[in-house]
N, C-alpha and C positions, 0 to 999 in steps of 0.2 A: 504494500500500500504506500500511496506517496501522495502527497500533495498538489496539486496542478499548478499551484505557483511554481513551486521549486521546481517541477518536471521543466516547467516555459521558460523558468532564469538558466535553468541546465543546457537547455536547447541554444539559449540564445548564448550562451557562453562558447558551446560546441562550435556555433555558426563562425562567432569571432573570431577564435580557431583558426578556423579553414580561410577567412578574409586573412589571417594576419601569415597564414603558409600562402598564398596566391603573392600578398609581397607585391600588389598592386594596385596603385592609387588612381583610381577613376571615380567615376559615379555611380551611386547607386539604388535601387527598387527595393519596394517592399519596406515593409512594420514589420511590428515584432513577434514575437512568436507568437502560436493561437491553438487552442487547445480544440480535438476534436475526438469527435467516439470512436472506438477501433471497430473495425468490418469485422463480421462475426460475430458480435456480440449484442443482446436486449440490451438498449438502452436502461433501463432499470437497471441493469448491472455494475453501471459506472468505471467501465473500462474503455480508458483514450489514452489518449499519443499528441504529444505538442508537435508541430510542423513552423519552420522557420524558411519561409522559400523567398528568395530575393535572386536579383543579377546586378552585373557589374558591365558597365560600359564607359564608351566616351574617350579610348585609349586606342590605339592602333592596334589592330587584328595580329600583328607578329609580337605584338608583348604580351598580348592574351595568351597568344599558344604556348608563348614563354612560360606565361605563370603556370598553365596548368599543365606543361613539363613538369616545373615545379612540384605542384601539388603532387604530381606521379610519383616525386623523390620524399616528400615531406611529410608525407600521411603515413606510412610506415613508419618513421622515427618521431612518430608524435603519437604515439598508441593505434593505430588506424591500419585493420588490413583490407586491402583492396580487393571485393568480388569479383570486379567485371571493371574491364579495362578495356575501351573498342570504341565501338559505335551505337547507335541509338537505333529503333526501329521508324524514326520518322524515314518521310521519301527522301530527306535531304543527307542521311545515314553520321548525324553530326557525331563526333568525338563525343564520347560519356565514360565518366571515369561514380564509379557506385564504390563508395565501402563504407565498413563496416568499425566502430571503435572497438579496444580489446574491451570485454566484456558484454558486446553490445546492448549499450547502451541506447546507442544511437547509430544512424547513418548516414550519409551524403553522399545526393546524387547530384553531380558536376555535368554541365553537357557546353561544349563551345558552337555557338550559333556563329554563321557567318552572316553577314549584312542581306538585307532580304534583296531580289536583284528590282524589284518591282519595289515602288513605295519609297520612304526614305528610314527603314527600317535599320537600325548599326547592329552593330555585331552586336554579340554579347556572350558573359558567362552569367549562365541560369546553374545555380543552387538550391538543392535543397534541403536540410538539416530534420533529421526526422528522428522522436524519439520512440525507444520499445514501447507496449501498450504497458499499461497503469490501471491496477483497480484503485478509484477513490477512498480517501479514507482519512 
């Protein structure tokens, strides 16, 4: 049992984390974490998971790749093993880097968008910090 505060100060900690392994100053999306039900379970149950999703842009597409080179080397030597290291199922098959903290806790899925070629759409790195489910208490 855990608290939903502390679950969302956890998450947003984790998130920081990963902003401060990326080691890139841009601009950024997204509030703060936000608490939701976990799939599979009655409501009445009172079991959730905080989610902390943001992106970073506004910097040049070859320092993005940079960083999340980066994060490739960083997330292992910050407690963090990596599942899945590839591409994504979208059509645009973009870089996504998933893992997992030691204990999982938490995870983060990293995906590197390239600029839309339509629209004036920029690149960007979308994150998402996600914590294990929690029964309330």
């Amino acid at each position: 049992m855990r608290d939903s505060t502390a679950v969302r100060q956890d998450v947003e900690r984790a998130s920081s984390q990963v902003m401060d392994m990326l080691a890139l100053k841009g601009k950024t999306t997204g509030a703060g974490a936000a608490v939701a039900p976990c799939g599979g379970y009655d409501a009445d149950e009172g079991v959730y998971r905080a989610r902390h999703p943001w992106s970073l842009y506004g910097v040049p597409f070859a320092d993005m790749e940079k960083a999340v080179e980066r994060l490739r080397a960083e997330l292992p030597k910050n407690g963090w093993t990596i599942v899945k290291d590839g591409v994504d199922s979208s059509k645009a098959r973009s870089p996504q880097i998933v893992a997992e903290s030691n204990g999982r806790a938490f995870s983060v899925d990293v995906r590197l968008q390239k600029a839309g070629d339509t629209g004036n759409a920029p690149a960007f790195i979308e994150v998402t910090v996600e914590s294990a489910c929690y029964k309330s208490g």
